[in-house]
C-alpha positions in Angstrom: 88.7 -32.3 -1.4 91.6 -30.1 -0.2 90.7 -27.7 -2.9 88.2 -26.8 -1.1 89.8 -25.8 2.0 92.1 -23.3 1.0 93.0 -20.5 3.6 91.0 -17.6 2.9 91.2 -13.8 4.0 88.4 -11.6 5.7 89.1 -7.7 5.2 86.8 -5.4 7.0 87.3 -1.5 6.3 85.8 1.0 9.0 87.0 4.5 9.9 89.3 4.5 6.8 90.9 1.4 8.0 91.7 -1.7 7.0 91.8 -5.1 9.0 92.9 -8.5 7.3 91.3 -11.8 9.1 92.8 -15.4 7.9 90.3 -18.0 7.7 92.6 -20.9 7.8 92.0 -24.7 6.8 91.6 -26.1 10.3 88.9 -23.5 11.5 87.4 -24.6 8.6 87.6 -28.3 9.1 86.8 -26.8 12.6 83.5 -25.6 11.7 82.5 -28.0 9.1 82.7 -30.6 12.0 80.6 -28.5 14.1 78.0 -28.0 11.6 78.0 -32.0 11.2 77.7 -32.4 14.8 74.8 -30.1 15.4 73.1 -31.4 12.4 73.5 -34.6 13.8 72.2 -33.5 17.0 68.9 -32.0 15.6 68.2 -34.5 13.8 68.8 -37.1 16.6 66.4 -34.8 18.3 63.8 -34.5 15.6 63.4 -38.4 15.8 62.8 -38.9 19.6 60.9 -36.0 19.5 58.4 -37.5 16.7 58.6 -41.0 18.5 57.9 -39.1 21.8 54.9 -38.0 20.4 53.4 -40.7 18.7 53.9 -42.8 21.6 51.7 -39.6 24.1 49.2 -39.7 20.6 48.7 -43.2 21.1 48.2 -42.9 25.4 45.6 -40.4 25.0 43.9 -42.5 22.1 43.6 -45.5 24.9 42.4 -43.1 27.6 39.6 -41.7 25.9 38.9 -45.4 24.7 38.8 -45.9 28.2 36.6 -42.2 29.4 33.9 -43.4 26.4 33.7 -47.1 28.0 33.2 -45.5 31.6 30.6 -43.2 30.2 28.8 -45.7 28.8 28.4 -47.9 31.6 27.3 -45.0 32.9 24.7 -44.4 30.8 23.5 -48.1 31.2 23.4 -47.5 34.9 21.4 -44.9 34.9 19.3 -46.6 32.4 18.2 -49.6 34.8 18.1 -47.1 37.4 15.2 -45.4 35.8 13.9 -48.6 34.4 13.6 -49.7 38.3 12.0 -46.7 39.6 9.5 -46.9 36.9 8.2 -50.5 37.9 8.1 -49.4 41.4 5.7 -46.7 40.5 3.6 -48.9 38.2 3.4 -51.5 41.0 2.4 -48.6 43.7 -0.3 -47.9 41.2 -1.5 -51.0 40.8 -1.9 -51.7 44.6 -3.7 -48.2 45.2 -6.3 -49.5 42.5 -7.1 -52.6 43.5 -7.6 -51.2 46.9 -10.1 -48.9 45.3 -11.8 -51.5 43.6 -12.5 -53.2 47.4 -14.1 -50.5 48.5 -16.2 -49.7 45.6 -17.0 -53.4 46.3 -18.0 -53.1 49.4 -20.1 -49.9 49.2 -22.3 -51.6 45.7 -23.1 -54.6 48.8 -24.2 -51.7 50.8 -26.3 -50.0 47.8 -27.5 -53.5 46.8 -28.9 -54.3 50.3 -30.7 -50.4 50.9 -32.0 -50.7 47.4 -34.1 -54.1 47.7 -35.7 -52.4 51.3 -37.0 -49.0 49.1 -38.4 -51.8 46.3 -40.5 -52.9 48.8 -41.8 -49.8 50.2 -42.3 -48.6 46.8 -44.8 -51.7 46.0 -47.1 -49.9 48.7 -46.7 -46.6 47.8 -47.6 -47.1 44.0 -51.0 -49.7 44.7 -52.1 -46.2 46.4 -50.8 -43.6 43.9 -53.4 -46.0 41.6 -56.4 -45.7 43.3 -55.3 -41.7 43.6 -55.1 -41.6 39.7 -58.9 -43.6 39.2 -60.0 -40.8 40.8 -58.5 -38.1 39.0 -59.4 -39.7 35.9 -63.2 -39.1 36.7 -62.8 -35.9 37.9 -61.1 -34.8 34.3 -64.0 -36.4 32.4 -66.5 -33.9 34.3 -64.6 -31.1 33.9 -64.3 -31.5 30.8 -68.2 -31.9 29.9 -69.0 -28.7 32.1 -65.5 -27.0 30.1 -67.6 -28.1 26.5 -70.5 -26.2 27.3 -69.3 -23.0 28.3 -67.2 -23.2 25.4 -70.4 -23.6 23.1 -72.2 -20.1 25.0 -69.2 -18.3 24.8 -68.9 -18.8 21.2 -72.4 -17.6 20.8 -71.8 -14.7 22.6 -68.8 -13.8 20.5 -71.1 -14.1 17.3 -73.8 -11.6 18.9 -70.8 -8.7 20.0 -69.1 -9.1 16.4 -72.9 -8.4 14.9 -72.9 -5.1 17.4 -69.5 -3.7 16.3 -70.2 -3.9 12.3 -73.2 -1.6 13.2 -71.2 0.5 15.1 -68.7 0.6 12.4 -71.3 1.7 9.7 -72.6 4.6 12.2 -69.3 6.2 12.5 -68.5 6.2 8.4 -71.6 7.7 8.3 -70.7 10.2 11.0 -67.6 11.1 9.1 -68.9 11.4 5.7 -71.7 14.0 7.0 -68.6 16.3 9.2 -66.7 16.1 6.1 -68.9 17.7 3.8 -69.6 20.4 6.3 -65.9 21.0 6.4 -66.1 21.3 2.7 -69.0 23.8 2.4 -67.1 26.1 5.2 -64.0 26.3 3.4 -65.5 27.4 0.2 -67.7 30.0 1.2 -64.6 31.4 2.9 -63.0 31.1 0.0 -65.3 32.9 -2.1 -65.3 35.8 0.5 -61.5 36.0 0.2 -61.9 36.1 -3.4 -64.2 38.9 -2.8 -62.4 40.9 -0.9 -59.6 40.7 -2.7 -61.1 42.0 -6.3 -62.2 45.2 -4.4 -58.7 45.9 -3.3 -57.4 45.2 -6.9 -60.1 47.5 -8.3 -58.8 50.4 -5.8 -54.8 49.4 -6.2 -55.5 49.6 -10.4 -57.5 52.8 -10.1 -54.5 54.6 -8.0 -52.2 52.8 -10.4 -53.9 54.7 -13.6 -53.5 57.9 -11.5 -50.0 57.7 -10.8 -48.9 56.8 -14.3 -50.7 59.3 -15.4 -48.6 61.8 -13.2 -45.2 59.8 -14.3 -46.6 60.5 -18.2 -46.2 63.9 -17.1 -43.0 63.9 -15.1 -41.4 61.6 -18.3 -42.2 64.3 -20.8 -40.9 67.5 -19.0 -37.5 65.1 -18.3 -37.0 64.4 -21.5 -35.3 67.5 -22.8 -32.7 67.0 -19.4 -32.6 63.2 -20.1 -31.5 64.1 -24.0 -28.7 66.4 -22.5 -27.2 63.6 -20.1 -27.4 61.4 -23.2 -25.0 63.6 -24.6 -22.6 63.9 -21.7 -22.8 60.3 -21.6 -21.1 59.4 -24.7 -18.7 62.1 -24.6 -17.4 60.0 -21.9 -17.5 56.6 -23.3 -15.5 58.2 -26.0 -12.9 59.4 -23.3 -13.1 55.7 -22.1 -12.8 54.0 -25.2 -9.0 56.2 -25.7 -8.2 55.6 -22.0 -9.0 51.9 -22.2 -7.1 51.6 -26.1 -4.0 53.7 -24.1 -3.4 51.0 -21.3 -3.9 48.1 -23.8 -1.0 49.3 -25.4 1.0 50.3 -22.2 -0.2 46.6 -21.4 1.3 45.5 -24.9 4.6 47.3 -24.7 4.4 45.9 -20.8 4.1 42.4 -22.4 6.4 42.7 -25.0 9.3 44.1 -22.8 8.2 40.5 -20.0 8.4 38.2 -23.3 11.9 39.6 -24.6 13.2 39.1 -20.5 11.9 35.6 -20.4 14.0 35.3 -24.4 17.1 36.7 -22.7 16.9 34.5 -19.4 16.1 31.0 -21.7 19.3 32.3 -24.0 20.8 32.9 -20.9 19.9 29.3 -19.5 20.5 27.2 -22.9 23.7 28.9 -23.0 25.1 27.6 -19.6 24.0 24.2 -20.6 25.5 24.4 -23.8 28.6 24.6 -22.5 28.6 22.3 -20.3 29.1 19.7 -23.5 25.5 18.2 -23.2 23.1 18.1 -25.9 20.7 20.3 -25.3 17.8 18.7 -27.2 18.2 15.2 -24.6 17.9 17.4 -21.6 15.2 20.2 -22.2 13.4 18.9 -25.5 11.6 22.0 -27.3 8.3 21.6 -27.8 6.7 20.0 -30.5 6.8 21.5 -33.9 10.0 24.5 -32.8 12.8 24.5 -34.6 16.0 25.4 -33.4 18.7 27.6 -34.7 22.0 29.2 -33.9 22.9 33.0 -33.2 26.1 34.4 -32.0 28.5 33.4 -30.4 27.4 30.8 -28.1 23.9 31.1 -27.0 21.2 29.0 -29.6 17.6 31.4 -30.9 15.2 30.0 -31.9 12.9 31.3 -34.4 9.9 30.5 -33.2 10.0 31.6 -29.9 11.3 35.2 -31.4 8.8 35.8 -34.4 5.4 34.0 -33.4 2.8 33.4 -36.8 0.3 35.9 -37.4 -2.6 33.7 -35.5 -0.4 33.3 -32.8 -1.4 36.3 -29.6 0.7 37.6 -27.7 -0.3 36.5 -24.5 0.5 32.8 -26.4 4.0 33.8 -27.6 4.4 35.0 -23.5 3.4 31.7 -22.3 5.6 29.8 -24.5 8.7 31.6 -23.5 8.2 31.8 -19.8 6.6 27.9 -19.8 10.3 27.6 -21.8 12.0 29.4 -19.0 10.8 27.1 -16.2 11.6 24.5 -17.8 15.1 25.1 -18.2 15.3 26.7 -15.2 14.3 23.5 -13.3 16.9 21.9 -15.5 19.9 23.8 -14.6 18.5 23.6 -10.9 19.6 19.8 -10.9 23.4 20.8 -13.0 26.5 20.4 -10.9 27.8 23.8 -11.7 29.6 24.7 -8.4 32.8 23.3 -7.2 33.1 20.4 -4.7 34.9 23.1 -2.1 36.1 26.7 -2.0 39.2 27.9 -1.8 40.7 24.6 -4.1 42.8 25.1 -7.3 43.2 22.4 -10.3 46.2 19.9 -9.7 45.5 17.8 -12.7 42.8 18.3 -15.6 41.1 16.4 -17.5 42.2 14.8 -20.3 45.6 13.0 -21.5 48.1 13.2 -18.8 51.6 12.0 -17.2 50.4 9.4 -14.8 52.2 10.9 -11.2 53.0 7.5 -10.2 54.3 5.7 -13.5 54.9 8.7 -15.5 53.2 7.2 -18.3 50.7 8.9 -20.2 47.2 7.8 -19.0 43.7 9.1 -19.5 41.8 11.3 -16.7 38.4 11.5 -16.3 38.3 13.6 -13.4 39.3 17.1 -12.3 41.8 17.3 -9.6 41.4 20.1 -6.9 44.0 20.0 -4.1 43.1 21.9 -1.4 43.8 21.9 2.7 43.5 18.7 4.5 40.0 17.6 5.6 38.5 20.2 3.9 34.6 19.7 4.2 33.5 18.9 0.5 29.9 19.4 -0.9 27.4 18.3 -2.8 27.1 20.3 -6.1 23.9 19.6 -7.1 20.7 18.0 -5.5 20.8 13.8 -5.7 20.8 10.5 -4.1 23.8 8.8 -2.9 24.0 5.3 -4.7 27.5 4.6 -3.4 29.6 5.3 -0.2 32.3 3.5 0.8 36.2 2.5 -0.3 36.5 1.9 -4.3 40.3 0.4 -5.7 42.6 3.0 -6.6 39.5 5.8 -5.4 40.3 5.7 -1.8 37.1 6.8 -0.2 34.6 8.2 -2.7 30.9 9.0 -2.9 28.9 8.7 -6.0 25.4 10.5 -5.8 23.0 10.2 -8.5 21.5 13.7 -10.0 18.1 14.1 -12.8 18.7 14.0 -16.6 21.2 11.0 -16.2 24.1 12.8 -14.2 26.3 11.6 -11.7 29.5 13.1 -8.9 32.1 11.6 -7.8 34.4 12.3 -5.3 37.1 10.2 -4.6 40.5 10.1 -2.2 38.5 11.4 0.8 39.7 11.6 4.5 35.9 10.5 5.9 32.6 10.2 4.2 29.6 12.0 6.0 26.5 10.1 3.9 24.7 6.9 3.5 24.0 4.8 0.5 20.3 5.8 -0.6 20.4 9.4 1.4 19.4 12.4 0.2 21.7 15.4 -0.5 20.7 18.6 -0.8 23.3 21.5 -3.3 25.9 22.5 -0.8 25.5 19.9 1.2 28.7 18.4 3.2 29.0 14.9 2.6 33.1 14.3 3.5 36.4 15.6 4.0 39.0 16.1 1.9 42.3 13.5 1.9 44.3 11.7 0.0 43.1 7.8 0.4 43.9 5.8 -2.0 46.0 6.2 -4.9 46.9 9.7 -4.7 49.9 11.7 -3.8 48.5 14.1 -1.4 45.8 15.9 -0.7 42.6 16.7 -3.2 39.5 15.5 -4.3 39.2 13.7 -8.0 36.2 15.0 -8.9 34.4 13.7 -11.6 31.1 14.5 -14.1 29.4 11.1 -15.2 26.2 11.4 -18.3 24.4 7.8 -18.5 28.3 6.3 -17.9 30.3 8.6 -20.3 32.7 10.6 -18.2 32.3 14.8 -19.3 35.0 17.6 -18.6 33.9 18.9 -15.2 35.5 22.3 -16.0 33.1 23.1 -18.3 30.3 22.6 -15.7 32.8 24.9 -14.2 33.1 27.7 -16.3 29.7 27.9 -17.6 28.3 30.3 -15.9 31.3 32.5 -16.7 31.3 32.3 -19.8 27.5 33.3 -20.0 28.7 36.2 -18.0 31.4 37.5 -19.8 
């Protein structure tokens, strides 16, 4: 046990010196048997404190034993209270009918008594209203005879005037049968005198018709030598026509030609930049059906048959075809993300294999890093949706906006984010600010170039356009 206790030494060294402090064996007994005491103490403590407050737990328990008892008696009182004021009301009702019912009583004896006085009086009156009705009754029957008879002559008389309209009826057809045919016989005698008159004035008109032909016959063959001589003049200048018109149908030719090999040079020009973005051509802007492609130069893909047409193919055709080509690329590199996020920015980290900056082990980078100044404003680079704004682990802040032909940005460690989920962005549009939230070291934007989920090099989409260029 005394092994235990042996003096030690303390030795403390400030301001290059040294100090030496013995820790004998009675401090320590010392402070062993203060560490027993106040051990002791709190757990003395601990025990009366957890009796304590079992013995409060178990007051309150009894008092709100007690609170729900008075309550319910509460309850119950108010219970009969209501029970009593309900039988006073039904008995208040009760006594307020029955009183009714007295004087309902009362007033039928009244009714009862003035009824059996009019029964009598009414005997009276209807003995008389019978004799009153005998008498009609004998009236009616003579009316009725005298109402028979003129029915009977007034039936006859309706007979006879029906008789006298039928006659009437048969006059007027008559009438009008006779004034038609008169009508008839006017309007073709004038008729025939219009016909008349107008075969004398046909006679005269072909008469001064012979004459003047006759004059025209004359006329005709003295103009026919000067007629003969504007014939001539006449096709000396379709001839001068015919060479002007051939001459601007090949100006229009050459005009054409030079339009086609313009719309060639833009589409190489086009197919180019999206060749180097890394994209297969073919999935994004399909030729059309039945064109082969091929490869010239350098970079930019010819095709064949968009150069050398066949022989039944015009050339207005061959122009369509390449222009209806150009506008469809050209609608096609409209929706590319071929501008930088910001200006001003310069690459930090590319993308590819590289040192991880926080474990130093080598990782894969699907972005492009731009640093640039602090809360730059970053922009869309292409037209799109956004489909996701918000924070993303390890991204920080980022925006992901949707583009056509399967594409997708995204721009991650920003300071604040400008756009909604489901918002449309316009190219060069500002939709944050550029900061380093996130996993990041400082400032820039990881910028990144998604096709249907498979990240691409955004430097390419870059440098497209400058390599075209150069």
């Amino acid at each position: 046990m005394l092994h235990f206790f042996r003096d030690r030494e303390i030795i403390l060294r400030s301001d290059g010196q040294i100090r030496y402090f013995t820790f004998n064996r009675k401090m320590q007994f010392s402070l062993l048997g203060v560490w027993i005491l106040l051990a002791g103490w709190v757990g003395f403590a601990s025990i009366g404190y957890f009796k304590q407050a079992s013995l409060i737990e178990a007051k309150n328990q009894a008092i709100w034993r007690s609170q729900s008892s008075y309550r319910e008696l509460l309850d119950q009182v108010s219970d009969y209270q209501l029970s009593i004021v309900s039988i006073t009301r039904d008995l208040k009702e009760t006594q307020s009918h029955l009183r009714r019912l007295f004087d309902q009583n009362d007033s039928l004896k009244v009714t009862l008594y003035s009824t059996e006085t009019e029964l009598k009086l009414t005997q009276a009156e209807r003995d008389r209203i019978t004799d009153g009705r005998r008498a009609l009754s004998n009236q009616f029957e003579l009316v009725g005879k005298e109402v028979r008879r003129m029915t009977s002559k007034n039936n006859a008389l309706k007979s006879h005037i029906g008789n006298l309209r039928g006659h009437l009826e048969n006059v007027q057809a008559q009438k009008a049968e006779i004034a038609a045919e008169r009508r008839a016989m006017g309007d073709r005698l004038w008729k025939l005198s219009n016909d008349l008159q107008g075969s004398i004035m046909r006679s005269e008109q072909l008469e001064t018709t012979i004459s003047s032909l006759r004059s025209d016959l004359r006329n005709a063959m003295i103009s026919k030598g000067s007629i003969t001589v504007e014939n001539d003049a006449l096709r000396a200048q379709v001839a001068s026509l015919e060479f002007s018109r051939d001459e601007q149908a090949d100006q229009h030719r050459v005009q054409m030609e030079a339009i086609s090999a313009r719309a060639l040079k833009n589409i190489n020009a086009l197919e180019a930049v999206l060749s180097h973005t890394g994209l297969n051509l073919q999935n994004i802007a399909p030729l059309p059906k039945g064109t082969i492609m091929g490869q010239g130069g350098p970079f930019i893909p010819y095709h064949p048959d968009m150069r050398q047409p066949a022989e039944n193919t015009s050339l207005e055709q061959e122009l369509n075809m390449h222009i209806d080509r150009w506008e469809q690329l050209r609608d096609v590199v409209a929706t590319m993300p071929l501008i930088g996020p910001f200006e001003g920015g310069y690459v930090s980290s590319r993308f590819g294999r590289r040192k991880d900056p926080i474990t130093k082990g080598w990782a894969m980078h699907n972005g492009l890093d731009l640093g640039g100044a602090y809360k730059t404003p970053v922009r869309s680079t292409a037209p799109g949706t956004v489909v996701f704004a918000g924070r993303r682990a390890y991204y920080g802040r980022v925006i992901d906006v949707q583009h056509e032909n399967g594409l997708m940005t995204r721009y991650a460690h920003l300071y604040r984010i400008n756009v909604k989920r489901g918002q449309k962005v316009g190219l060069g549009e500002k939709i944050g600010l550029l900061g380093s939230s996130g996993r990041s070291t400082g400032p820039h934007v990881h910028y990144e170039i998604r096709h249907l989920g498979k990240a691409l090099n955004p430097r390419k989409f870059l440098r497209a356009t400058k390599n075209v260029q150069q």
